[in-house]
ModelCIF file with pLDDT and N, C-alpha, C, O atoms, coordinates in Angstrom:
data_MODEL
#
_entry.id   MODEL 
#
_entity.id                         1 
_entity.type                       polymer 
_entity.pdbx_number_of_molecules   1 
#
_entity_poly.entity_id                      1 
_entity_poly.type                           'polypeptide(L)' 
_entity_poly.nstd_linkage                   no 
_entity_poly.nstd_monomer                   no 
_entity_poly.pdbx_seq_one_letter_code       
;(UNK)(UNK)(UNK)(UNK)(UNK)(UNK)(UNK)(UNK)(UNK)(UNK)(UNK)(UNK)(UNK)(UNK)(UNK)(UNK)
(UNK)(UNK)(UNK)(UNK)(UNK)(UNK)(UNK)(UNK)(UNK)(UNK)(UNK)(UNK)(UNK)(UNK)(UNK)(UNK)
(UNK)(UNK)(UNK)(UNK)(UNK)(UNK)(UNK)(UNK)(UNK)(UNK)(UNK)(UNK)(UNK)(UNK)(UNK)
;
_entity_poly.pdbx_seq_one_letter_code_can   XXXXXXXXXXXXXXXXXXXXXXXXXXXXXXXXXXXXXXXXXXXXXXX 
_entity_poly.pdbx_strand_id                 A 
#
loop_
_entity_poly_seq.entity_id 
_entity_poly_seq.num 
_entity_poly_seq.mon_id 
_entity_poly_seq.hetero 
1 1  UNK n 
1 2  UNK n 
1 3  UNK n 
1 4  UNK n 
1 5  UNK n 
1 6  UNK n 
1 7  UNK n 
1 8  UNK n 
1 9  UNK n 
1 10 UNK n 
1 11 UNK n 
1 12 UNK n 
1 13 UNK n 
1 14 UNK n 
1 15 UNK n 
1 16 UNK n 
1 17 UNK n 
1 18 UNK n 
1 19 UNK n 
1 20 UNK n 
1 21 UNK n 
1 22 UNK n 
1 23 UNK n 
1 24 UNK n 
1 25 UNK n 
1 26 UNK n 
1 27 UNK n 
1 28 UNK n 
1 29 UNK n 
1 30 UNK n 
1 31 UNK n 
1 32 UNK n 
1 33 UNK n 
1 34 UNK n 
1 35 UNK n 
1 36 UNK n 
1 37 UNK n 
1 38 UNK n 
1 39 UNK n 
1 40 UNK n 
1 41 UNK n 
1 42 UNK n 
1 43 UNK n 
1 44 UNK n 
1 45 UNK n 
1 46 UNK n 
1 47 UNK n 
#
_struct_asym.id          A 
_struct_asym.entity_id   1 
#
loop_
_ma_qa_metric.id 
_ma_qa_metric.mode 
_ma_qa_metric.name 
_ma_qa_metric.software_group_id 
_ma_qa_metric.type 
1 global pLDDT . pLDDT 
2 local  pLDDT . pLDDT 
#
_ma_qa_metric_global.metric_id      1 
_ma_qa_metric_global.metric_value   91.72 
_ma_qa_metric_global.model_id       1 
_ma_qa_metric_global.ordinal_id     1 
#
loop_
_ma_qa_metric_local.label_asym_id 
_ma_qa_metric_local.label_comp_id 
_ma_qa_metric_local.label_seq_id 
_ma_qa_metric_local.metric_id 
_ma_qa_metric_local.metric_value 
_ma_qa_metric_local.model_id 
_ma_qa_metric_local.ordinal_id 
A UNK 1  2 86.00 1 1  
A UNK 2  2 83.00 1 2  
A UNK 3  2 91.00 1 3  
A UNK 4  2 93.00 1 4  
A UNK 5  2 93.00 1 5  
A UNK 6  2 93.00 1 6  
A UNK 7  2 95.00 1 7  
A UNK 8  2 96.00 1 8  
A UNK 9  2 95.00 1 9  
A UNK 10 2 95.00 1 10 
A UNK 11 2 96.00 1 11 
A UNK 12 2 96.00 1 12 
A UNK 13 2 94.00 1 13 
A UNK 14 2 94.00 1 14 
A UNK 15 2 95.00 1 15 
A UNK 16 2 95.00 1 16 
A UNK 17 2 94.00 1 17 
A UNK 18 2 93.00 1 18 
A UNK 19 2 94.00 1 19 
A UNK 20 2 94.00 1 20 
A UNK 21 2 89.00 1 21 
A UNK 22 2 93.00 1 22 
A UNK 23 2 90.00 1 23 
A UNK 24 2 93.00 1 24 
A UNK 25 2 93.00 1 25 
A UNK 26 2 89.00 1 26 
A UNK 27 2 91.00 1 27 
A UNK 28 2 93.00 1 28 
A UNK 29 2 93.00 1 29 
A UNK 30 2 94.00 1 30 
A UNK 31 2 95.00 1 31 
A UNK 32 2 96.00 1 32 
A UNK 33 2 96.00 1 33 
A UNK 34 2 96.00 1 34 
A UNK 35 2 96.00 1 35 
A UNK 36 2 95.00 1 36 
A UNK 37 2 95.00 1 37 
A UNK 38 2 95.00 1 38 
A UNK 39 2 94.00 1 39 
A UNK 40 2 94.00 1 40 
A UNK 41 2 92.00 1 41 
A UNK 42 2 90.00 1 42 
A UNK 43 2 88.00 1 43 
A UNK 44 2 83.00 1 44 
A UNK 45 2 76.00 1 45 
A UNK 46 2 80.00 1 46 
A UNK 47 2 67.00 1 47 
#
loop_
_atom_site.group_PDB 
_atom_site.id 
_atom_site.type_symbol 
_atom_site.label_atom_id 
_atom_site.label_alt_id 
_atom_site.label_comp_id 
_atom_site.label_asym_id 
_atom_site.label_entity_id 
_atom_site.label_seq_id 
_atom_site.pdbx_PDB_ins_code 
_atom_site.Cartn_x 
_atom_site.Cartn_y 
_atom_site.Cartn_z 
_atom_site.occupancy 
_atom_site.B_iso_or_equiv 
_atom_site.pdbx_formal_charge 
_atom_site.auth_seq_id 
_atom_site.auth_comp_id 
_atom_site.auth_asym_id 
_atom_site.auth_atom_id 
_atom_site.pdbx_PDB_model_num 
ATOM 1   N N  . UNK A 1 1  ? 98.358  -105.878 -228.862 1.00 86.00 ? 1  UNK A N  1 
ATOM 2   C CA . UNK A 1 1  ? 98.161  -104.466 -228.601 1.00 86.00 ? 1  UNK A CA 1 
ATOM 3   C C  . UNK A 1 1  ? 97.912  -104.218 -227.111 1.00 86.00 ? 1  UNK A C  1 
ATOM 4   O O  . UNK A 1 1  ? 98.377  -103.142 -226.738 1.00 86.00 ? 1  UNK A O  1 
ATOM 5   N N  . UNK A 1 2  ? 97.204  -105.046 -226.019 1.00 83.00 ? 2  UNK A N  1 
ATOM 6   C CA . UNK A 1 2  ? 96.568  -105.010 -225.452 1.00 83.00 ? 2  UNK A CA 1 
ATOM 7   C C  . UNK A 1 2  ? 98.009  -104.834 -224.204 1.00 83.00 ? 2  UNK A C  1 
ATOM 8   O O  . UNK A 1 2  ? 98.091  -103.907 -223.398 1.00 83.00 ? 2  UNK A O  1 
ATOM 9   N N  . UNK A 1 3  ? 99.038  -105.999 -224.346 1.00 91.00 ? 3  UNK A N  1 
ATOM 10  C CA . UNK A 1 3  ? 99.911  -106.227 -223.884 1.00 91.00 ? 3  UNK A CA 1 
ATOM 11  C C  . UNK A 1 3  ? 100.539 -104.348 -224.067 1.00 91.00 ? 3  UNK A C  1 
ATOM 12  O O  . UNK A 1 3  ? 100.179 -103.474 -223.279 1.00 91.00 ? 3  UNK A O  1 
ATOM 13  N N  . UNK A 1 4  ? 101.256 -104.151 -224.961 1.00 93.00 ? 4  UNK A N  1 
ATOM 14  C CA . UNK A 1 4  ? 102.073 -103.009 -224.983 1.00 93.00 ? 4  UNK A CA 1 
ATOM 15  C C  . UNK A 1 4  ? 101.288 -102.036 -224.404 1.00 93.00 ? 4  UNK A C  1 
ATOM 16  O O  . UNK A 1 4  ? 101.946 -101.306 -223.664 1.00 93.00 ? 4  UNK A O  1 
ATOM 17  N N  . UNK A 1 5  ? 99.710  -101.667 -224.500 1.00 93.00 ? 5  UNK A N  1 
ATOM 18  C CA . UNK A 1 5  ? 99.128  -100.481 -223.566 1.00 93.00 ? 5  UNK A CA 1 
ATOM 19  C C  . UNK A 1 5  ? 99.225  -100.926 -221.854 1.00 93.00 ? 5  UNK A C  1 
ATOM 20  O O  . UNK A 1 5  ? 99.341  -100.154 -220.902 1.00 93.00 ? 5  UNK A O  1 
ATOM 21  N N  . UNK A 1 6  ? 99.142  -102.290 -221.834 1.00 93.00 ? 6  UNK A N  1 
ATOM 22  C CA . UNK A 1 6  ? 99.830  -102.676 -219.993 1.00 93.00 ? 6  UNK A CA 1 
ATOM 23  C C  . UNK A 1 6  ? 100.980 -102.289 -219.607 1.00 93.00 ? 6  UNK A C  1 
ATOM 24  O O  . UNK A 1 6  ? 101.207 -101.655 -218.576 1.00 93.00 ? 6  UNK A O  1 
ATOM 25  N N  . UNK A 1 7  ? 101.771 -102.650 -220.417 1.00 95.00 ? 7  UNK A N  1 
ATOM 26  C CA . UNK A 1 7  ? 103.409 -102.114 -220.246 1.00 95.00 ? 7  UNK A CA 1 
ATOM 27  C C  . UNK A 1 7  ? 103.423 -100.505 -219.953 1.00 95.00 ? 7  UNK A C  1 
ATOM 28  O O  . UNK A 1 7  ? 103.541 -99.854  -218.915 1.00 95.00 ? 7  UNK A O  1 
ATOM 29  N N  . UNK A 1 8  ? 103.266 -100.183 -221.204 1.00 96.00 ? 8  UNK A N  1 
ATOM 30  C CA . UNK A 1 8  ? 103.326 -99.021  -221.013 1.00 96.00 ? 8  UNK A CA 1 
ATOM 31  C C  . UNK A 1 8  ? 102.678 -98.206  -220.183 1.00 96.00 ? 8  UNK A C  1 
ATOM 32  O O  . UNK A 1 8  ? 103.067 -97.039  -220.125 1.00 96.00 ? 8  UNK A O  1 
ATOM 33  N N  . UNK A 1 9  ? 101.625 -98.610  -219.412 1.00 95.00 ? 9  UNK A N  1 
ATOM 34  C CA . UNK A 1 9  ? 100.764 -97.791  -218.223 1.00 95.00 ? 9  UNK A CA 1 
ATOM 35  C C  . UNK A 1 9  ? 101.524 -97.855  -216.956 1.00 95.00 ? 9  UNK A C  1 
ATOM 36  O O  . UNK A 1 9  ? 101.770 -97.092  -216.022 1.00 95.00 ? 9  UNK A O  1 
ATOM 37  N N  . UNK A 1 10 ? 101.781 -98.994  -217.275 1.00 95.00 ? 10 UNK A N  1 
ATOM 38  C CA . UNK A 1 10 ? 102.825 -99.766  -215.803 1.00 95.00 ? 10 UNK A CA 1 
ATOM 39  C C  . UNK A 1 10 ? 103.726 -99.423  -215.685 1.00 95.00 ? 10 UNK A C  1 
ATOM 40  O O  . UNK A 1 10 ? 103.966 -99.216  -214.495 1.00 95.00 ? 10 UNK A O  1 
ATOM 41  N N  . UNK A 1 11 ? 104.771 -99.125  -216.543 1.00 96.00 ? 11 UNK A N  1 
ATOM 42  C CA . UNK A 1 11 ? 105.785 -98.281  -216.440 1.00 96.00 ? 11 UNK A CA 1 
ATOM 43  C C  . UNK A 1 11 ? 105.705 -97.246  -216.673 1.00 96.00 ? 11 UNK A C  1 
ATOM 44  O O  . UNK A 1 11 ? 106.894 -96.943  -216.570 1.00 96.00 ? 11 UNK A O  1 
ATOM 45  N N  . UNK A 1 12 ? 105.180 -96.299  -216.950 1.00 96.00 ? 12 UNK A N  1 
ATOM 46  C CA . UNK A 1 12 ? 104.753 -95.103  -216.905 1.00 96.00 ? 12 UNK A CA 1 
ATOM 47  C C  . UNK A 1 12 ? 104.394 -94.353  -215.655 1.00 96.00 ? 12 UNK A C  1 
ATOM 48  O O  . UNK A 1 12 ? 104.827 -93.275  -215.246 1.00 96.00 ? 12 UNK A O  1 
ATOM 49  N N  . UNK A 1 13 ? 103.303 -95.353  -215.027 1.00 94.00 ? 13 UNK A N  1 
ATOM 50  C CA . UNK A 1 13 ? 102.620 -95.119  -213.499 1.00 94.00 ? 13 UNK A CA 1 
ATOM 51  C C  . UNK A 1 13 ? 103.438 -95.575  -212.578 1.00 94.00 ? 13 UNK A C  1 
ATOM 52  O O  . UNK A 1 13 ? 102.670 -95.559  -211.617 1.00 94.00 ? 13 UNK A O  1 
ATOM 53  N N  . UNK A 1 14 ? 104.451 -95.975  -212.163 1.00 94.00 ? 14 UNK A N  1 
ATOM 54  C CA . UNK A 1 14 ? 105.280 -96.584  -211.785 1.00 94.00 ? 14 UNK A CA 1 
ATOM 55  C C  . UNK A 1 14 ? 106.873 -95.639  -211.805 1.00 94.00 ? 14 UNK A C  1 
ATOM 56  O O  . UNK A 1 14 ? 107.592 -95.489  -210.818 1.00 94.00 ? 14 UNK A O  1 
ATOM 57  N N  . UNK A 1 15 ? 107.096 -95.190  -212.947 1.00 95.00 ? 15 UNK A N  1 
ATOM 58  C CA . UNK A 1 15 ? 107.893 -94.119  -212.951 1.00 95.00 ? 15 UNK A CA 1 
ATOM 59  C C  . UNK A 1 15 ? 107.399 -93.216  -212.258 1.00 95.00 ? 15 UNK A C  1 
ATOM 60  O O  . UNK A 1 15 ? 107.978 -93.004  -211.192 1.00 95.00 ? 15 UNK A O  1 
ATOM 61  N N  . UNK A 1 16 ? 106.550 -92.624  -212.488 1.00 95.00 ? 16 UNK A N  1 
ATOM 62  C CA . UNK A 1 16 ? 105.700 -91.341  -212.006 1.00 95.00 ? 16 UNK A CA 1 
ATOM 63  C C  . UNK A 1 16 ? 105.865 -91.385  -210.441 1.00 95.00 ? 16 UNK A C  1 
ATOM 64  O O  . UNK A 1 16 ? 106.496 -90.532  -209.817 1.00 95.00 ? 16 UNK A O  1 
ATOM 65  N N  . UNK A 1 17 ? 104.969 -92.918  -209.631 1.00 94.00 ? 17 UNK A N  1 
ATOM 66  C CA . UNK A 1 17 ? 105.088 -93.363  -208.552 1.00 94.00 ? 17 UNK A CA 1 
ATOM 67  C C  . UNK A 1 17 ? 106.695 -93.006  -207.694 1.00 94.00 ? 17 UNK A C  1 
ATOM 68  O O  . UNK A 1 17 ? 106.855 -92.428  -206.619 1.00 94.00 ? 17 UNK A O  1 
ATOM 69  N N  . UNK A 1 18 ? 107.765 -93.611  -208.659 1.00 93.00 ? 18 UNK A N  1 
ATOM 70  C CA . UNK A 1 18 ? 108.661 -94.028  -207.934 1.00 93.00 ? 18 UNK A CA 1 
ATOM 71  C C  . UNK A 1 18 ? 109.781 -92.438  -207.722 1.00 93.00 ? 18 UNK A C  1 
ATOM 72  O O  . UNK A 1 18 ? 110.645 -92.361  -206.848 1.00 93.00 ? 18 UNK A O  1 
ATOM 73  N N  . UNK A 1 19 ? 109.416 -91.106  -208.933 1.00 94.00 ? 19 UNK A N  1 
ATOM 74  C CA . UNK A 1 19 ? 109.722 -89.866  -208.245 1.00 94.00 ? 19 UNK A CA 1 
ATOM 75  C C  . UNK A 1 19 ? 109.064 -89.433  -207.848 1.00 94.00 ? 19 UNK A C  1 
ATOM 76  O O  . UNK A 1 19 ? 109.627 -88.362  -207.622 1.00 94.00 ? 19 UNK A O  1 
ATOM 77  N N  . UNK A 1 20 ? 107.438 -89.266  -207.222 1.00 94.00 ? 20 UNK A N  1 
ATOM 78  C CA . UNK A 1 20 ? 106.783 -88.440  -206.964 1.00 94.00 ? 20 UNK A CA 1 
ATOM 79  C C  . UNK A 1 20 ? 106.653 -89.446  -205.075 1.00 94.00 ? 20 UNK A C  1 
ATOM 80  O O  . UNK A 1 20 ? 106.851 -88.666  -204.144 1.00 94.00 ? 20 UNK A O  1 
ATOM 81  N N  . UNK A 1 21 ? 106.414 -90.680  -204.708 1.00 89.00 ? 21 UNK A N  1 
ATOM 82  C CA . UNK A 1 21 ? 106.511 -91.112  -203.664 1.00 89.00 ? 21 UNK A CA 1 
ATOM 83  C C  . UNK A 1 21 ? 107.930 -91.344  -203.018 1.00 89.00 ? 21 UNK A C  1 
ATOM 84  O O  . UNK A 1 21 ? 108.972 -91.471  -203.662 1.00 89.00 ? 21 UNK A O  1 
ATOM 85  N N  . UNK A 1 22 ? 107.789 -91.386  -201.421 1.00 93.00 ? 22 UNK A N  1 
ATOM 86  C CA . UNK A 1 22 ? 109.138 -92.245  -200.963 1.00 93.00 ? 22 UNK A CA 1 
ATOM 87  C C  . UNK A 1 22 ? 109.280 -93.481  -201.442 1.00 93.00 ? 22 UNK A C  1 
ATOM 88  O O  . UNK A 1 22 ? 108.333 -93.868  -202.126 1.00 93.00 ? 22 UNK A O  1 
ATOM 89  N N  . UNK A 1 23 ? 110.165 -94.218  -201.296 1.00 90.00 ? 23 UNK A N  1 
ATOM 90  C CA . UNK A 1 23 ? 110.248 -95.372  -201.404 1.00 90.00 ? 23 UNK A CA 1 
ATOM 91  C C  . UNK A 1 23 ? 109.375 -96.250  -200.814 1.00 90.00 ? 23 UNK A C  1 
ATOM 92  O O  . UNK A 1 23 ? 109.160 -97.027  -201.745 1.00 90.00 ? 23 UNK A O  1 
ATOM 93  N N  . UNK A 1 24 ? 108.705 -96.655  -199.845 1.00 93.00 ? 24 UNK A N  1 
ATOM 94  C CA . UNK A 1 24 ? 107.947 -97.632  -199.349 1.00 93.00 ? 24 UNK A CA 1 
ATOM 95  C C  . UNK A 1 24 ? 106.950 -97.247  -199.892 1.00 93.00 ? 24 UNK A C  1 
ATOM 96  O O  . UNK A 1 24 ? 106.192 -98.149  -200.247 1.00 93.00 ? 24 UNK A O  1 
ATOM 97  N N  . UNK A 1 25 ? 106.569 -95.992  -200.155 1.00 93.00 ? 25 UNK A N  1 
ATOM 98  C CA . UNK A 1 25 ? 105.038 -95.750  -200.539 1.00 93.00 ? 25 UNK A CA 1 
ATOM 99  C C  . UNK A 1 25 ? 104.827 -96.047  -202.055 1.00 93.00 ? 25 UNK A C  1 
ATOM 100 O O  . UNK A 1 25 ? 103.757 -96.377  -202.566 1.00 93.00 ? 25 UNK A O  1 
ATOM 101 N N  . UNK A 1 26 ? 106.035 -95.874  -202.700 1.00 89.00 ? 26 UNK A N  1 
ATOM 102 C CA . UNK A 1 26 ? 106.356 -95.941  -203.886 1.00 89.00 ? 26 UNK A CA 1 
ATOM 103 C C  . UNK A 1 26 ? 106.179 -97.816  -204.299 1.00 89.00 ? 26 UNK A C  1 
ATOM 104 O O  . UNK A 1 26 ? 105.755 -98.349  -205.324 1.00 89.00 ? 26 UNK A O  1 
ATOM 105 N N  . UNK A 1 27 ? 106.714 -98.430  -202.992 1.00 91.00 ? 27 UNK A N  1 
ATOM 106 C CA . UNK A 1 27 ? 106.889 -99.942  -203.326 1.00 91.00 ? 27 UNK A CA 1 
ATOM 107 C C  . UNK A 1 27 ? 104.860 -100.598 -203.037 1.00 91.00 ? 27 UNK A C  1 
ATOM 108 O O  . UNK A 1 27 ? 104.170 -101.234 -203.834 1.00 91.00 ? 27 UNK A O  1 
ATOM 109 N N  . UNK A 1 28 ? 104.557 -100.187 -201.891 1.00 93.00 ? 28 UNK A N  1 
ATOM 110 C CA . UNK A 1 28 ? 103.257 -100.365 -201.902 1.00 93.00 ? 28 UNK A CA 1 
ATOM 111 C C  . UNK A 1 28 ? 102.228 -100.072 -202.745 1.00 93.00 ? 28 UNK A C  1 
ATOM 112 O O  . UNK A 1 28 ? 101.082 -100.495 -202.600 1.00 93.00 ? 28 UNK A O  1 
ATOM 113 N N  . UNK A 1 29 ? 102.809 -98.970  -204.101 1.00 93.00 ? 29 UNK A N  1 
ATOM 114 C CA . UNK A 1 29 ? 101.623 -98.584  -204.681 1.00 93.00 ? 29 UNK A CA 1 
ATOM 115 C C  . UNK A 1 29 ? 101.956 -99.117  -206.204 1.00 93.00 ? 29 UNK A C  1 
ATOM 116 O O  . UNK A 1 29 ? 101.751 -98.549  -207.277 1.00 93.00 ? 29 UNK A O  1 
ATOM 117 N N  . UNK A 1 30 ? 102.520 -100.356 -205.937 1.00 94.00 ? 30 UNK A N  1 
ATOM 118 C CA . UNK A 1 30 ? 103.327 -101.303 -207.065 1.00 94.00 ? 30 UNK A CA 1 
ATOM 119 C C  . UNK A 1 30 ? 101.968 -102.414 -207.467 1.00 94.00 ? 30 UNK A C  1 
ATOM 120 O O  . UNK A 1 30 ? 101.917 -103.017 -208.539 1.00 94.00 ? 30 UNK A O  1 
ATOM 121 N N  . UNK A 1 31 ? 101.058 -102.514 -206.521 1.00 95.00 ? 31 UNK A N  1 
ATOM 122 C CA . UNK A 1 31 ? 100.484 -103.210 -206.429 1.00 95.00 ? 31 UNK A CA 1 
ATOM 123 C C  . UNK A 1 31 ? 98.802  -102.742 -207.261 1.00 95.00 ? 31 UNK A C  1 
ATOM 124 O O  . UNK A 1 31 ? 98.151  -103.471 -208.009 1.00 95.00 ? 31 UNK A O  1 
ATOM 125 N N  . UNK A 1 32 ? 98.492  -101.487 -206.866 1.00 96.00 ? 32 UNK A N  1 
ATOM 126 C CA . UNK A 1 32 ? 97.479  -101.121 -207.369 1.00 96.00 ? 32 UNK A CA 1 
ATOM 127 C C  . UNK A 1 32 ? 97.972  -100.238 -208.623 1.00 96.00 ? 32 UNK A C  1 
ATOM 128 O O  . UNK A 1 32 ? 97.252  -99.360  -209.098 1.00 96.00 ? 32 UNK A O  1 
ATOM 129 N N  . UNK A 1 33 ? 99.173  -100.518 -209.093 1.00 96.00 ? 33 UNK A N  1 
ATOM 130 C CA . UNK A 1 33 ? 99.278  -99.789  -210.095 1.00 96.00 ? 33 UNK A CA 1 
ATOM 131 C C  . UNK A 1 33 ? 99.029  -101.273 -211.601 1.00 96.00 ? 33 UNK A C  1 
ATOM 132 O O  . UNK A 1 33 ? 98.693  -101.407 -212.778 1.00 96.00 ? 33 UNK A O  1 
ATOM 133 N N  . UNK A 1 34 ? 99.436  -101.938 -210.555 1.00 96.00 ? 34 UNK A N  1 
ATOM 134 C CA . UNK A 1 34 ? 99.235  -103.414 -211.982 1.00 96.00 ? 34 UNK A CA 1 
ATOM 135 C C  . UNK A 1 34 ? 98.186  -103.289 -211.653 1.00 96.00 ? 34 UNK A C  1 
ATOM 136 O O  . UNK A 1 34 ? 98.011  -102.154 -212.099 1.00 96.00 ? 34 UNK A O  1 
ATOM 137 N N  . UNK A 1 35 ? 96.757  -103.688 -210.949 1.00 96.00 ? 35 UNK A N  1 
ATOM 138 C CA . UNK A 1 35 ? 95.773  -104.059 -211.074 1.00 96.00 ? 35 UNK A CA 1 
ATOM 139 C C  . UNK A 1 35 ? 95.035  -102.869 -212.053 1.00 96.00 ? 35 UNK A C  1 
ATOM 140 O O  . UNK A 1 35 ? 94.141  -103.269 -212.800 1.00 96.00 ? 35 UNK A O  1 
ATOM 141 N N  . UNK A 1 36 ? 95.351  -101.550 -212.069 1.00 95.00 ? 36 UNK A N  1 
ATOM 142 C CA . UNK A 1 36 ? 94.555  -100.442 -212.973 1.00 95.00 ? 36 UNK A CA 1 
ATOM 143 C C  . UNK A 1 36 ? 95.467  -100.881 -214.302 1.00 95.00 ? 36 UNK A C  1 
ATOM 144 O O  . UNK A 1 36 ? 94.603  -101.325 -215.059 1.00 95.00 ? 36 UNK A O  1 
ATOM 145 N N  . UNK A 1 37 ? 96.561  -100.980 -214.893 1.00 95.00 ? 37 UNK A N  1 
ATOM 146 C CA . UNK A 1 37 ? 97.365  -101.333 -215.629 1.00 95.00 ? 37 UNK A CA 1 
ATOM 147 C C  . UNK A 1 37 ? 96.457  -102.243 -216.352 1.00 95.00 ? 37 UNK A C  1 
ATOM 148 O O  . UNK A 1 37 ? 96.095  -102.004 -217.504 1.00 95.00 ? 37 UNK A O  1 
ATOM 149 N N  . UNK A 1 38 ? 95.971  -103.603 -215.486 1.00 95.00 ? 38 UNK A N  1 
ATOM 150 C CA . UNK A 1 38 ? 95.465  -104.652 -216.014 1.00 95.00 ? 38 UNK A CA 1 
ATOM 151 C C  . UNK A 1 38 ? 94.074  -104.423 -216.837 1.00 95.00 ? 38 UNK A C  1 
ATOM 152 O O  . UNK A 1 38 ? 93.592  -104.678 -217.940 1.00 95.00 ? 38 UNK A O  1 
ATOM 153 N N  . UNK A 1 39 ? 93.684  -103.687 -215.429 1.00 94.00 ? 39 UNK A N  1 
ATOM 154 C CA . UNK A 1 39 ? 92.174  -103.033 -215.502 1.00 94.00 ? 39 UNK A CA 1 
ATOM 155 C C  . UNK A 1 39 ? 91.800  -102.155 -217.398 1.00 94.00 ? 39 UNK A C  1 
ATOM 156 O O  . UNK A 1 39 ? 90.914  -102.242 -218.249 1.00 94.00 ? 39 UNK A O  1 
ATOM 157 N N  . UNK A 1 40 ? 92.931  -101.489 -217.245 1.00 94.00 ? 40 UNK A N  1 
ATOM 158 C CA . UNK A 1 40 ? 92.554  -100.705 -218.357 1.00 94.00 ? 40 UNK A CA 1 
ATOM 159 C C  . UNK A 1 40 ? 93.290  -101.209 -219.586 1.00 94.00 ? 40 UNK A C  1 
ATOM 160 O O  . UNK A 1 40 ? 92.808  -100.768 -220.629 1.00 94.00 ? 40 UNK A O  1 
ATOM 161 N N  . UNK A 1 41 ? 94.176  -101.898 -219.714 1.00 92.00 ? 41 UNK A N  1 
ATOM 162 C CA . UNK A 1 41 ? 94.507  -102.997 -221.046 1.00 92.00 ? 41 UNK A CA 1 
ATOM 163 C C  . UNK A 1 41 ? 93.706  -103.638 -221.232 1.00 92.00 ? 41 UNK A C  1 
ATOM 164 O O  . UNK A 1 41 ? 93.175  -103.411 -222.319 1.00 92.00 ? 41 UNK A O  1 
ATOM 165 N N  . UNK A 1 42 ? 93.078  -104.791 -220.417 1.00 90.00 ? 42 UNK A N  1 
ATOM 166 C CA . UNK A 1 42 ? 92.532  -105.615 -221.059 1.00 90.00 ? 42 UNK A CA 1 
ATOM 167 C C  . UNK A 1 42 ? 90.924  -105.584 -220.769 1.00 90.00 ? 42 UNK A C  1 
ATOM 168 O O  . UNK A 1 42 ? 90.197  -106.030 -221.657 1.00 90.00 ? 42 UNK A O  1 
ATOM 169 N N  . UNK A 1 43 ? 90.317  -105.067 -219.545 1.00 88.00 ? 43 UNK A N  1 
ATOM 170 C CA . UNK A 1 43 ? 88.551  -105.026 -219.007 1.00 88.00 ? 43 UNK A CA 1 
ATOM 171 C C  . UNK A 1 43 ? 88.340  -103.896 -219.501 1.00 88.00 ? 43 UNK A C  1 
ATOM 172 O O  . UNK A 1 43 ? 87.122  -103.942 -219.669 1.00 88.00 ? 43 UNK A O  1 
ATOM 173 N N  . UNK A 1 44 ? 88.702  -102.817 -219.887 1.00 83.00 ? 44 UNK A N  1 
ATOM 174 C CA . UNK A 1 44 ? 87.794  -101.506 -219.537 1.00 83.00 ? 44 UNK A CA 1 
ATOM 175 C C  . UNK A 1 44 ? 87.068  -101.461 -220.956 1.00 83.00 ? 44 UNK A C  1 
ATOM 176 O O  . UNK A 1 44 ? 85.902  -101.066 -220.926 1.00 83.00 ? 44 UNK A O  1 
ATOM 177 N N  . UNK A 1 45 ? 87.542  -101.772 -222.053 1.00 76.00 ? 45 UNK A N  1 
ATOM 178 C CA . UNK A 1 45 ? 86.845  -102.144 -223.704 1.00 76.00 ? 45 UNK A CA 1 
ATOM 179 C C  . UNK A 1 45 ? 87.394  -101.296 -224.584 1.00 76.00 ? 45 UNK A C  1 
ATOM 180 O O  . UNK A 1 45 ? 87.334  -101.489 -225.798 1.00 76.00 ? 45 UNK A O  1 
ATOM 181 N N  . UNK A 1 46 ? 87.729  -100.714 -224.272 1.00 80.00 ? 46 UNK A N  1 
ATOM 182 C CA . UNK A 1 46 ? 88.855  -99.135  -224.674 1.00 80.00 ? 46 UNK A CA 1 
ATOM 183 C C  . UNK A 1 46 ? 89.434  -99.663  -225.985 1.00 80.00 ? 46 UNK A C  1 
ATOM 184 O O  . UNK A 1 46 ? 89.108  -99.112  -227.036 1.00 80.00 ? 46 UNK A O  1 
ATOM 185 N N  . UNK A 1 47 ? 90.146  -100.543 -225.984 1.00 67.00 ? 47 UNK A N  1 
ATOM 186 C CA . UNK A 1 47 ? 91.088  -100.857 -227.162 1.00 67.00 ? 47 UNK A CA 1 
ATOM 187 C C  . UNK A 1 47 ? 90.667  -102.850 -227.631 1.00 67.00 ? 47 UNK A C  1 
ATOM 188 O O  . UNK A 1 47 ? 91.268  -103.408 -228.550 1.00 67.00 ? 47 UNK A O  1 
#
């Protein structure tokens, strides 16, 4: 379960990222988008 709510945040936030930023800003914010991704699948206790 934990897996498919990562995915899906990540690509979700990431879509969002990649029309709403330029491209570089879009590629730099690739990075803190997995770590909240991670953050909230598997640490936050949520699910």
């Amino acid at each position: 379960m934990e897996r498919k709510i990562f995915w899906a945040t990540f690509t979700a936030l990431g879509l969002m990222a990649d029309l709403v930023l330029p491209l570089w800003w879009a590629l730099g914010a690739t990075i803190p988008i997995f770590l909240f991704s991670w953050w909230f699948a598997y640490r936050s206790g949520w699910f």
